[in-house]
C-alpha positions as CSV (number, residue, x, y, z in Angstrom):
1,X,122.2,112.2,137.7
2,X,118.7,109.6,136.8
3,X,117.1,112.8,136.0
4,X,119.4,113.8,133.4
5,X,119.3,110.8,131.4
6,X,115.4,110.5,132.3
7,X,114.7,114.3,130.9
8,X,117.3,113.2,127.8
9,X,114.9,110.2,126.6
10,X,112.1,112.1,127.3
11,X,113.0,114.6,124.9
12,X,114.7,112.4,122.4
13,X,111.3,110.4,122.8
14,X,109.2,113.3,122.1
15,X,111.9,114.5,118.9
16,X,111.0,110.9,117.0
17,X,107.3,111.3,117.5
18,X,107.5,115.4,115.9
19,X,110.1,115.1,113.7
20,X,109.0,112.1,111.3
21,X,109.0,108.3,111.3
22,X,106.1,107.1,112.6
23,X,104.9,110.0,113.7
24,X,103.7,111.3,110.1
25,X,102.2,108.0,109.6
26,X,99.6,108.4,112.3
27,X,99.0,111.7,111.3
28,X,98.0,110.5,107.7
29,X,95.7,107.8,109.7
30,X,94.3,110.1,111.6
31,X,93.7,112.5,108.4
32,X,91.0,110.2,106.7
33,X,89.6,108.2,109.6
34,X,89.6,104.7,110.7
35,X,86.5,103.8,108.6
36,X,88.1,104.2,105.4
37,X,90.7,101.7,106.2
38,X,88.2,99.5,107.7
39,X,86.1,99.7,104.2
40,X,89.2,99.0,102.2
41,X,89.8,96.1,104.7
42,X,86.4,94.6,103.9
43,X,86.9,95.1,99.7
44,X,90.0,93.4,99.9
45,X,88.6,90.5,102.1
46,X,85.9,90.4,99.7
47,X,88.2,90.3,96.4
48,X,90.2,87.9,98.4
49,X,87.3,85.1,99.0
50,X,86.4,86.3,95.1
51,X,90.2,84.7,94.5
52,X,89.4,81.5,95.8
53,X,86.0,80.9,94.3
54,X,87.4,82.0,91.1
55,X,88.7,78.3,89.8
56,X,85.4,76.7,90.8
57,X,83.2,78.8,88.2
58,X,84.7,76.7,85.3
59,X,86.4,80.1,83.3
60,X,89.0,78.0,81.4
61,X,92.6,78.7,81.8
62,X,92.7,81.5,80.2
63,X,89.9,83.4,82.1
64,X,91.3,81.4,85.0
65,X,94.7,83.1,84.8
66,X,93.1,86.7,83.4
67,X,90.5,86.6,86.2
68,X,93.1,85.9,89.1
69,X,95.9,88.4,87.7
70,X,93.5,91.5,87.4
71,X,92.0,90.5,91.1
72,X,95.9,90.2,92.0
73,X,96.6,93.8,90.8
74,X,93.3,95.6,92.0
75,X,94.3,94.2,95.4
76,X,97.9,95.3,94.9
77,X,96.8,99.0,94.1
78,X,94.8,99.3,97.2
79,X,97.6,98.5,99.6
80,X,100.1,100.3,97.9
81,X,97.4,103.5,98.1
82,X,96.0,103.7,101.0
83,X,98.0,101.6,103.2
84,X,101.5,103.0,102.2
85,X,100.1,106.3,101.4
86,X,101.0,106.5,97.6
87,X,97.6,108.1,96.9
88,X,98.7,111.4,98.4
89,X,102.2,111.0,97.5
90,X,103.3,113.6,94.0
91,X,102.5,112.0,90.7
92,X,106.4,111.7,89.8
93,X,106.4,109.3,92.7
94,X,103.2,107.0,91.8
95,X,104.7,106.8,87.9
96,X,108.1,106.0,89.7
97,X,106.1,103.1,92.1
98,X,103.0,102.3,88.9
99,X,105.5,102.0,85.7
100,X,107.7,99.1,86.5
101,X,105.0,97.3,88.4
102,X,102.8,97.3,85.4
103,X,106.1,96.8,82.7
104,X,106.7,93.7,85.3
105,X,102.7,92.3,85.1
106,X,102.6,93.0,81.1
107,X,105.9,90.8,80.8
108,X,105.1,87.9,82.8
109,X,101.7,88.1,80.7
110,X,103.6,88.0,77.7
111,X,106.0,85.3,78.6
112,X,102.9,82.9,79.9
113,X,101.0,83.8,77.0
114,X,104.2,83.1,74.3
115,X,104.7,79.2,76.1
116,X,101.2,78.7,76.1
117,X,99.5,75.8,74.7
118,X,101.0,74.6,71.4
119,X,103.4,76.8,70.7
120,X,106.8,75.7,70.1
121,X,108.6,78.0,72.3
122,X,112.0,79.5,71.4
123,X,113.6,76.6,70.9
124,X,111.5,75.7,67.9
């Protein structure tokens, strides 16, 4: 009877690792190598400690902000390629994942860019 249930996970074991899950996402790691990951490891450890310098190089706030928000989405965009696999994933899919993201990032522009400095606002 311990070898029923024994052959049973084995299987079911062996049906998660073929049939998707996990599974296709080593195979995707395995496709392109460890180094590529380990070099977009580095640039994004490099963009990062390029993040915190940024407010010491005296840019103004408007450079400040730019500066940090165009590191923020060049960081973004590497993850969400290679890490989660949207660079080999159908273009209907990337527009699906790119679109809103960058709707999102031009209105929060707008929005810090409209209550900026000495501009009334809405209310006048």
């Amino acid at each position: 009877m311990a070898n029923v249930y024994n052959d049973n996970a084995h299987s079911a074991a062996a049906s998660v690792g073929t049939t998707g899950g996990h599974g296709e996402h080593g195979q995707a790691h395995e496709q392109h190598g460890s180094g590529l990951y380990w070099l977009i490891g580095t640039i994004l450890a490099i963009v990062t400690a390029v993040e915190v310098f940024w407010p010491l190089l005296g840019v103004g706030e408007v450079g400040l902000v730019g500066g940090l928000v165009a590191l923020m989405i060049l960081k973004g965009a590497m993850v969400v390629m290679w890490f989660m696999h949207l660079k080999g994933d159908a273009p209907v899919f990337q527009f699906v994942f790119i679109a809103p993201l960058t709707l999102a990032v031009v209105f929060v522009l707008a929005f810090l860019l409209l209550f900026e400095g000495t501009h009334a606002g809405v209310a006048g």
